[in-house]
C-alpha positions as CSV (number, residue, x, y, z in Angstrom):
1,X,0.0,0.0,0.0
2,X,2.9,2.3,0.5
3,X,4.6,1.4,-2.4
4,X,1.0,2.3,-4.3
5,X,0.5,5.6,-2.3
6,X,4.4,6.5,-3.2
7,X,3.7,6.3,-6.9
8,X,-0.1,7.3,-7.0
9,X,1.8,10.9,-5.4
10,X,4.9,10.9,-7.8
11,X,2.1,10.6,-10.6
12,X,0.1,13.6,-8.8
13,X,3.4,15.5,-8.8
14,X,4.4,15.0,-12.3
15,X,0.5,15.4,-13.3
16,X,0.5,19.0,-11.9
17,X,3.8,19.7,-13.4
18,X,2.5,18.8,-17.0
19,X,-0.3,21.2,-16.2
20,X,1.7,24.1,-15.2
21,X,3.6,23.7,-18.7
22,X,0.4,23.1,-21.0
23,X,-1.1,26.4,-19.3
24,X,2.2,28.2,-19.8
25,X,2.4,26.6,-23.8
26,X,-1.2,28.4,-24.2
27,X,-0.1,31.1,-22.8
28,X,2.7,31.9,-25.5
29,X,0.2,30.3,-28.3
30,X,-2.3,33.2,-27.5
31,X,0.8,36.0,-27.3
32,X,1.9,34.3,-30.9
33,X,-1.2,34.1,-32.3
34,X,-1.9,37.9,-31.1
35,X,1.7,39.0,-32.3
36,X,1.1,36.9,-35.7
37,X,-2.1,39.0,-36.1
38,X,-0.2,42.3,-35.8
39,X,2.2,40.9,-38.6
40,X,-0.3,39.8,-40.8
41,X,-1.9,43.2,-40.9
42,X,1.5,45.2,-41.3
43,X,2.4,43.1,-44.1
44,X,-1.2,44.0,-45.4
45,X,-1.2,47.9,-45.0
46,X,3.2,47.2,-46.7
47,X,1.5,45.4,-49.6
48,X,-1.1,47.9,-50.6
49,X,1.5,51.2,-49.5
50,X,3.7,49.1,-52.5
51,X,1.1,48.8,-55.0
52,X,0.1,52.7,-54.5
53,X,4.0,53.3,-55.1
54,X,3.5,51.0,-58.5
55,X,0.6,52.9,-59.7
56,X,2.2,56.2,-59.3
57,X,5.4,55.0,-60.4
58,X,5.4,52.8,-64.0
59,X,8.0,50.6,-64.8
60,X,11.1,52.8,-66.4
61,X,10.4,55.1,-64.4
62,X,12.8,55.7,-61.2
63,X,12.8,58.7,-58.4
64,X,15.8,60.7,-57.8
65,X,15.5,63.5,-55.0
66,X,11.7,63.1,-54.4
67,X,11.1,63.4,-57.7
68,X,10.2,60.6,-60.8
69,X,12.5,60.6,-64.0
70,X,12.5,58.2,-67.0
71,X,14.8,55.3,-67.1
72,X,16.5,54.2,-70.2
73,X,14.4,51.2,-72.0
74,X,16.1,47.9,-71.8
75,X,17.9,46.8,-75.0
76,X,15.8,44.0,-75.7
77,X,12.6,46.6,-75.7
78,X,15.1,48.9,-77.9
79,X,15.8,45.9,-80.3
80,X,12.1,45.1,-80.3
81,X,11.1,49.0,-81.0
82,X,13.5,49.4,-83.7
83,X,12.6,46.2,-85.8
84,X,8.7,47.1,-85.6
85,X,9.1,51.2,-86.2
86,X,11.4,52.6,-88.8
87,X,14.0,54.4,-87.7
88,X,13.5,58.3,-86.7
89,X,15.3,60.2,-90.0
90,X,17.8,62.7,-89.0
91,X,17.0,66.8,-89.3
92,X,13.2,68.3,-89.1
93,X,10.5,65.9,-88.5
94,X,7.0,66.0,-90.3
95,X,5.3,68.8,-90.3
96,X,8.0,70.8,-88.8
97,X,9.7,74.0,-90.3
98,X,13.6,72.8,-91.5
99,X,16.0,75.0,-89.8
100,X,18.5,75.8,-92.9
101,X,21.0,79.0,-92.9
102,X,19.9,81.5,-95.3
103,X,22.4,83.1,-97.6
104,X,23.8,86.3,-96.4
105,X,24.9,87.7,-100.1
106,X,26.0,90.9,-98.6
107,X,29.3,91.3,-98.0
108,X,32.1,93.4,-96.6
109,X,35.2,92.5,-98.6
110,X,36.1,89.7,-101.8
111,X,39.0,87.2,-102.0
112,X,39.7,85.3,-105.6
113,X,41.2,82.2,-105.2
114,X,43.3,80.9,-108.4
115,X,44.6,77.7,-109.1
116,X,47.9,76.8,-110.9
117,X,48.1,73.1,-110.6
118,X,46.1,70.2,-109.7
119,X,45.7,69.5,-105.9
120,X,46.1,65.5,-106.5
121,X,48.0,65.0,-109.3
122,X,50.4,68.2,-109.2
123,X,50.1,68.5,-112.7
124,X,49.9,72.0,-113.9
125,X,48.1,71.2,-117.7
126,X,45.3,73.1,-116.8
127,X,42.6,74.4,-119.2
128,X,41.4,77.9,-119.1
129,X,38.5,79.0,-116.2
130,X,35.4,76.9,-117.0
131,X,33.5,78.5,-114.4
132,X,33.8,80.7,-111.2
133,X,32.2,79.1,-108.0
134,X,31.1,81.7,-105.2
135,X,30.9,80.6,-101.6
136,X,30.3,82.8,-98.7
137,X,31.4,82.5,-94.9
138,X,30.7,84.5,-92.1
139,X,33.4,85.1,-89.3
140,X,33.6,86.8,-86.0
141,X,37.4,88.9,-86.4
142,X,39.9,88.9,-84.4
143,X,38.2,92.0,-81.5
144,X,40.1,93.9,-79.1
145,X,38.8,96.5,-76.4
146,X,37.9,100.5,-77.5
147,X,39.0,102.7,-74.8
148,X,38.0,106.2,-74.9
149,X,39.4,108.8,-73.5
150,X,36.8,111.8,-72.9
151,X,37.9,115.7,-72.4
152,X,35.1,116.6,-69.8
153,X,34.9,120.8,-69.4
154,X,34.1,122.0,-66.2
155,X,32.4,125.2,-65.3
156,X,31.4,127.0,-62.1
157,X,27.5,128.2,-62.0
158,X,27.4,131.1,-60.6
159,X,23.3,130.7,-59.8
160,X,24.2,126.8,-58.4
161,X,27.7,127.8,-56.9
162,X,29.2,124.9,-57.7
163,X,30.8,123.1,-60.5
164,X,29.4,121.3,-63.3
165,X,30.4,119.3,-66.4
166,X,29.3,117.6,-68.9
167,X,27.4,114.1,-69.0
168,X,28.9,111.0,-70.3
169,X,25.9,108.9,-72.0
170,X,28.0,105.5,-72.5
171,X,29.8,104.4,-69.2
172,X,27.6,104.5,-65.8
173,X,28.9,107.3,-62.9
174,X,32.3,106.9,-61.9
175,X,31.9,103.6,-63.7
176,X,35.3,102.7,-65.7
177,X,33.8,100.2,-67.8
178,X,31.1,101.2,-70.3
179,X,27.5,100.2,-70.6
180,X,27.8,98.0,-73.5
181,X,30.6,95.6,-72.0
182,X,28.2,95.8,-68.4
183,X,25.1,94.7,-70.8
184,X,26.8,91.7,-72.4
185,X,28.1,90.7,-68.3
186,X,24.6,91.2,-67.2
187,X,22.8,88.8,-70.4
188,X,26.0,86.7,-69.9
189,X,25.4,85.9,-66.3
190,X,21.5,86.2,-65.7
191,X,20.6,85.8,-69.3
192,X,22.7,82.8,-70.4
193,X,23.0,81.1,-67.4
194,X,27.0,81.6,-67.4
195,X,29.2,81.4,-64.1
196,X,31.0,84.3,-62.9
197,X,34.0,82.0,-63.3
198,X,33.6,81.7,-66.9
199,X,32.4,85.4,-67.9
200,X,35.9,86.6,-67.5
201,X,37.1,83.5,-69.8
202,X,34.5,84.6,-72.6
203,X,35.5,88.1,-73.0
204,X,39.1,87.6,-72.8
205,X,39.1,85.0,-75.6
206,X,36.5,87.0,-78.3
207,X,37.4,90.7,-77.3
208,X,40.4,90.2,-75.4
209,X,39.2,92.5,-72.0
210,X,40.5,91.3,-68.9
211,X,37.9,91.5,-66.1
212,X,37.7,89.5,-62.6
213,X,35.2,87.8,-60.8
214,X,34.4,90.8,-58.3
215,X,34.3,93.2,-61.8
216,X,31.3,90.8,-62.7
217,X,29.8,90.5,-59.7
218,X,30.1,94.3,-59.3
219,X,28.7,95.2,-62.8
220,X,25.2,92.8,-61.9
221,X,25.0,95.3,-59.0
222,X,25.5,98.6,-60.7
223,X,22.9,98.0,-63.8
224,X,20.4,96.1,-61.4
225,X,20.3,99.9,-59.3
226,X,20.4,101.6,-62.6
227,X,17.3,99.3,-63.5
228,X,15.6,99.9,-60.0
229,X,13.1,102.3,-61.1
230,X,12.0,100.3,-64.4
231,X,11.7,97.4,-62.0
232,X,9.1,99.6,-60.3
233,X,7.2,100.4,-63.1
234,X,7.1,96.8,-63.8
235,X,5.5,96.5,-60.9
236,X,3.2,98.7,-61.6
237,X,2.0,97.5,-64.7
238,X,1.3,93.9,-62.6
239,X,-1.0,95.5,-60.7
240,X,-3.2,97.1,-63.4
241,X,-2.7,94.4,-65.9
242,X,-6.5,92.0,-66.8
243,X,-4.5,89.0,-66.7
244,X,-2.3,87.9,-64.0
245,X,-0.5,84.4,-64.4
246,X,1.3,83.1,-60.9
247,X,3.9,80.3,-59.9
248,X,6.6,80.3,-57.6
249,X,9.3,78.1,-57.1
250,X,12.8,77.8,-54.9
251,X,15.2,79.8,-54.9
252,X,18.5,79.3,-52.3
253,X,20.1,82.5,-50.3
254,X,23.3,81.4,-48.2
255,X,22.6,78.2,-48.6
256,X,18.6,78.3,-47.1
257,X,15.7,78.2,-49.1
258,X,13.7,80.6,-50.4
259,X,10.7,81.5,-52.7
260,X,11.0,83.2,-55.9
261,X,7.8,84.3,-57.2
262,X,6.9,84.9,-60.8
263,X,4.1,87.4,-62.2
264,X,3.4,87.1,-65.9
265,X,1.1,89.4,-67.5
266,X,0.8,90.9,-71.2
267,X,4.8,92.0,-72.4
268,X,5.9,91.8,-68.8
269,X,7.4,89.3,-66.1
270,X,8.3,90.3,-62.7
271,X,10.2,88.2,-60.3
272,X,10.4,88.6,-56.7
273,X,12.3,86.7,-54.1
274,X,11.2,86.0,-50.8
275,X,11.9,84.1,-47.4
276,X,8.0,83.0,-47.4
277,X,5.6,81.3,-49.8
278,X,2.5,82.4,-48.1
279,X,0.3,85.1,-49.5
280,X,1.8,87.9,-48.1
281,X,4.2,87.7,-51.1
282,X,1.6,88.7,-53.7
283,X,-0.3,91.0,-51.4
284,X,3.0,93.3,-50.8
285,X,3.5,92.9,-55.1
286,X,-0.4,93.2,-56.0
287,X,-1.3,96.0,-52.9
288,X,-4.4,95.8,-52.0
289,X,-6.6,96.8,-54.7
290,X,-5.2,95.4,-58.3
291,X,-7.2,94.9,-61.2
292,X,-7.6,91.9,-63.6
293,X,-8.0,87.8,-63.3
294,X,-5.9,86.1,-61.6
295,X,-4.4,82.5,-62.8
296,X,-3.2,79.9,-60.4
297,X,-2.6,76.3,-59.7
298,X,-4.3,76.1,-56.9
299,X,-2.2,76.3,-54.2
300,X,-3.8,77.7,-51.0
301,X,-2.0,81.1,-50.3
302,X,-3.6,82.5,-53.7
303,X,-7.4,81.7,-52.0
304,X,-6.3,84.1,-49.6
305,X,-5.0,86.6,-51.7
306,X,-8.1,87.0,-53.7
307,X,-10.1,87.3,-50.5
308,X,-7.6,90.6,-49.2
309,X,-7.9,92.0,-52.9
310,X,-11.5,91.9,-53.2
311,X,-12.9,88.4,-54.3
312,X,-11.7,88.9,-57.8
313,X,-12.5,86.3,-60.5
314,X,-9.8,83.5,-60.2
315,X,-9.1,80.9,-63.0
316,X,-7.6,77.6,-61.9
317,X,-4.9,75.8,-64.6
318,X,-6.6,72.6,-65.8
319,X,-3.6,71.0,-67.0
320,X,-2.9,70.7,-62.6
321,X,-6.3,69.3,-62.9
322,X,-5.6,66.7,-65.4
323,X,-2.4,66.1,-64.3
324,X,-3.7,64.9,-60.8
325,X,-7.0,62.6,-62.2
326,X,-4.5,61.5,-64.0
327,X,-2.3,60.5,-61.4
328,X,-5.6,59.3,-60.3
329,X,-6.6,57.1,-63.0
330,X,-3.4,55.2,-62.5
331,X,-4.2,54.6,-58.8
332,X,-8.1,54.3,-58.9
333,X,-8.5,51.8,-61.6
334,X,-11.1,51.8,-64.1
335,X,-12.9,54.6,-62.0
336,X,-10.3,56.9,-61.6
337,X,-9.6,56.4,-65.6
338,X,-13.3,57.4,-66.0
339,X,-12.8,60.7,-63.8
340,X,-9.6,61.3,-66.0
341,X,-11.2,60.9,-69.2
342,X,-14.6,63.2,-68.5
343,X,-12.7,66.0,-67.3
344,X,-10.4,65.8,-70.2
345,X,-13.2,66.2,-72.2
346,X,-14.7,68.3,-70.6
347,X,-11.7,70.6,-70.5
348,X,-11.8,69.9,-74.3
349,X,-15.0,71.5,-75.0
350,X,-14.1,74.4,-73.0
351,X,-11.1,75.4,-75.0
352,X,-13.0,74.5,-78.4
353,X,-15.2,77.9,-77.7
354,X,-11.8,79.5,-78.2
355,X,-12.8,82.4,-75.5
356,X,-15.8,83.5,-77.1
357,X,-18.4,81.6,-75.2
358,X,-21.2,82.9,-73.8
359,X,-22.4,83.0,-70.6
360,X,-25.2,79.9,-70.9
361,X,-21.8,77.9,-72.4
362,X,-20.3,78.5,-69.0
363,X,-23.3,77.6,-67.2
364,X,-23.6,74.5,-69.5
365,X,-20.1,73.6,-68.5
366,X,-20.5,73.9,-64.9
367,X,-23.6,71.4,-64.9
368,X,-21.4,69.0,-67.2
369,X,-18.4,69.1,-64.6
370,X,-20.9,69.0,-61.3
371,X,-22.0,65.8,-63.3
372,X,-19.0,64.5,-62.9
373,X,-17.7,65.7,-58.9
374,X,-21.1,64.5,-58.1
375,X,-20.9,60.6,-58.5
376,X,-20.8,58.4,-55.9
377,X,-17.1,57.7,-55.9
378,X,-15.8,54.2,-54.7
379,X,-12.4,55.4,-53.9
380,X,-11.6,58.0,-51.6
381,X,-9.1,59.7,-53.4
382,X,-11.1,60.7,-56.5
383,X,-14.2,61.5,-53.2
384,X,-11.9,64.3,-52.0
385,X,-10.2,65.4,-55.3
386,X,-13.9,65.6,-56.2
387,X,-14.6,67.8,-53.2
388,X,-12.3,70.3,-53.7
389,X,-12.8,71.0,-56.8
390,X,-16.7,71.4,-56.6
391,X,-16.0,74.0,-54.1
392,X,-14.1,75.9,-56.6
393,X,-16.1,75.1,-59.9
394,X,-16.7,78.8,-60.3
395,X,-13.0,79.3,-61.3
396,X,-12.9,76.6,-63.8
397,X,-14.2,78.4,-66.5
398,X,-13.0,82.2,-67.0
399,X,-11.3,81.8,-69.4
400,X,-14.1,80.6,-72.1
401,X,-15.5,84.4,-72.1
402,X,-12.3,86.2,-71.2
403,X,-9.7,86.5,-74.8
404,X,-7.2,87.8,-72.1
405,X,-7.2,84.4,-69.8
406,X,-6.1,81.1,-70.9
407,X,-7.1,78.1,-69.1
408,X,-3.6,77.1,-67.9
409,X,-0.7,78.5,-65.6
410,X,1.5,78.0,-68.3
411,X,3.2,81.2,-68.7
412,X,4.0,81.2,-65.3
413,X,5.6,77.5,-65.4
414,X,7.7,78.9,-68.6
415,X,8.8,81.7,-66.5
416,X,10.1,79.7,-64.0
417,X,12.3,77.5,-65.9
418,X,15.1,79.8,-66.9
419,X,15.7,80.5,-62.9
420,X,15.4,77.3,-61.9
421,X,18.2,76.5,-64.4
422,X,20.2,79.5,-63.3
423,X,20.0,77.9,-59.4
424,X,21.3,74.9,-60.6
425,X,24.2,76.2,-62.2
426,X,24.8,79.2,-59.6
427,X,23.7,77.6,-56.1
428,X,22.0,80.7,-55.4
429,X,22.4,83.6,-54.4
430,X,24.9,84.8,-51.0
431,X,23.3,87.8,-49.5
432,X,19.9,89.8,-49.8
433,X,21.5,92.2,-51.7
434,X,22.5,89.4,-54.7
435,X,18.7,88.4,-54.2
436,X,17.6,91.6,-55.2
437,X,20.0,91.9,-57.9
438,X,18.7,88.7,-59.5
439,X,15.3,89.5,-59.3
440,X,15.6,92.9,-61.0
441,X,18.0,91.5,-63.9
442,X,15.8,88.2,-64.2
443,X,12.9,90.3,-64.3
444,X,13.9,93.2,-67.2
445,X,15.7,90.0,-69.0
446,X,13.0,88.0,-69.3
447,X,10.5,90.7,-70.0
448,X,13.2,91.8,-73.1
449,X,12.9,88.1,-74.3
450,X,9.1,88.5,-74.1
451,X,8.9,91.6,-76.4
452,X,11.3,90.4,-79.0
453,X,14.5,92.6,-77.6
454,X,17.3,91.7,-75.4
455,X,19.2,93.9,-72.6
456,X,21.7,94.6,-74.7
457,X,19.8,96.3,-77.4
458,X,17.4,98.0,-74.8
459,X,19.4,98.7,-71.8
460,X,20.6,101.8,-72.4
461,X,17.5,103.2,-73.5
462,X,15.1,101.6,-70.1
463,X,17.7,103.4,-68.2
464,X,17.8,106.7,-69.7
465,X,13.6,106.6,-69.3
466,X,13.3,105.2,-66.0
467,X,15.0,108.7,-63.9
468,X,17.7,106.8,-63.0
């Protein structure tokens, strides 16, 4: 019996112990399971961020910096494309003007060239001139600097008690290089995109003048005050213009970022660089009370601007429209390909009325577009794309009555560009006042280009109007 007892107790024992480990073992299953659960719906939420980042980003197409650039196609696509296209022919494409050098048949001086003796053979029994071929070629000579020496008179007033003398039109105060050479730094720099490095490298290979980095910098400084009060009156055209287009983009000052702003109406552009891209930007360009449309791409600062100048009619850009439905068709499927394609149309109609619709066509457009924002969207994306657009459908459509509003920002994007190169190249500016010369010579540069001109050609004659 105490044999039995012994064991029936070592059983007991090692019954309980079994226990204690099963209940700890289902203990861990439910923290796995749980844990397991959690992993299960991270890899779920990883899956479907990974196929947004598909849609949005096509095969061949990679992201550098934030932003998406096209990759090279493989070489088996390239061996595919070329043995089912023909190949692209070299020079102007269909229905492109060719670009061919016309014949300049004015000339400044004549050179006969005779021949004695065959160039391959060396033989010299030659027959008499069966012709006379003509060829002309045009040539930059060899340049060198013009320095001129002026004879100024001076006089005493006796009404002004003082001394006076005669002005010299070509070569700014106390200046010792003359306007043209300080126009061709300015295009050179501002214009063309050129580092101050190279400037000096240019114009002592073609005209042989010797200038240094701080001449450069110096000469941007003087015209861009000589240009100061044009700059204002470009301002003030801005404000009174019927058709403002707007875009910013950044700019870097000692190495932080910044905002430059561009303004484009008819014949002008005006730049202005700024440490913020809220509204207060426009409002200290525009005042308080300027006249005309203005064209954005929606971004929220402009809202906010129309509401401190009056409530004026805004016109949105419809190709920042399209170009987010159709981001969204290639996230949303066949529904957000749907959304793409009716306000593509729509936009189409628009800009068939080529701005002289009427009213009712307007009002016609508005009910086709509601139409549209007013579906019962499946996806949420195209829900609150819809949303905000609805709100704003009032701006979609100036531009169909209006011959001075087009129904994009692109003047304003083109505007842009130039600078944008000129940041890449230069880094910048260094100081507020380099800032405010680029803005000025950017600004009188690009409103040149617009009319047809150049600095070089108009310079002296926007700074002999302007009461410099």
């Amino acid at each position: 019996m105490r044999e039995n007892s012994g064991c029936f107790q070592s059983l007991s024992e090692e019954n309980n112990s079994l226990r204690a480990i099963i209940t700890t073992l289902i203990t861990h299953y439910f923290i796995i399971e749980s844990e397991y659960s959690k992993l299960q719906k991270e890899n779920l939420r990883i899956l479907r961020e990974y196929e947004l980042y598909r849609a949005r980003h096509p095969q061949r197409v990679g992201v550098k910096h934030g932003k998406a650039y096209e990759l090279k196609q493989l070489e088996k696509e390239e061996t595919l494309n070329h043995s089912l296209e023909p190949p692209r022919k070299i020079g102007a494409q269909i229905g492109h003007q060719k670009q061919i050098r016309t014949k300049n048949e004015s000339f400044d001086k004549t050179i006969f060239i005779s021949i004695d003796h065959c160039p391959k053979c060396g033989s010299k029994e030659l027959s008499n001139i069966q012709e006379v071929r003509e060829r002309y070629v045009e040539d930059i000579p060899p340049q060198h600097t013009l320095i001129t020496r002026y004879m100024i008179e001076r006089r005493y007033c006796r009404s002004c008690n003082r001394m006076i003398e005669g002005e010299v039109t070509d070569a700014l105060p106390h200046a010792r290089i003359g306007l043209n050479t300080m126009f061709i730094v300015v295009w050179l720099k501002v214009g063309l995109r050129l580092t101050v490095s190279a400037i000096p490298q240019v114009l002592k290979k073609i005209c042989n003048l010797t200038l240094s980095e701080g001449e450069v910098i110096k000469i941007c400084e003087l015209i861009s005050e000589a240009l100061g009060p044009y700059y204002d009156e470009l301002i003030s055209e801005v404000r009174t213009a019927e058709a403002r287009y707007m875009d910013e983009t950044s700019w870097r000052e000692n190495g932080k970022n910044v905002w430059m702003w561009a303004f484009v109406v008819k014949g002008v552009t005006l730049y202005r660089i700024a440490h913020s891209r809220g509204h207060e930007v426009p409002l200290e360009v525009l005042g308080s009370n300027p006249t005309g449309v203005d064209i954005h791409d929606r971004w929220a600062p402009y809202n906010v601007l129309a509401q401190k100048t009056g409530n004026r009619p805004q016109q949105l850009c419809w190709f920042h429209i399209l170009g987010d439905t159709k981001e969204i068709a290639q996230i949303c499927g066949e529904e957000g390909k749907q959304f793409h394609a009716d306000m593509k149309d729509i936009f189409k109609k628009a800009n068939d009325f080529n701005h002289k619709g009427t009213d009712e066509d307007v009002e016609q457009l508005v009910k086709e577009v509601e139409s549209v924002l007013n579906r019962n969207f499946v996806a949420m994306k195209c829900k609150k794309f819809a949303r905000k657009i609805l709100k704003d459908r009032d701006k979609l459509f100036v531009f169909v009555t209006n011959p001075e509003v087009d129904g994009t920002n692109n003047q304003a994007e083109r505007a842009v560009r130039p600078n944008v190169v000129l940041r890449k190249v230069s880094g910048g500016t260094k100081s507020p006042k380099g800032t405010k010369n680029i803005e000025v010579l950017a600004s009188v540069i690009q409103t040149c280009r617009m009319n047809g001109t150049d600095l070089v050609e108009e310079g002296r004659h926007l700074i002999n109007t302007s009461d410099y």
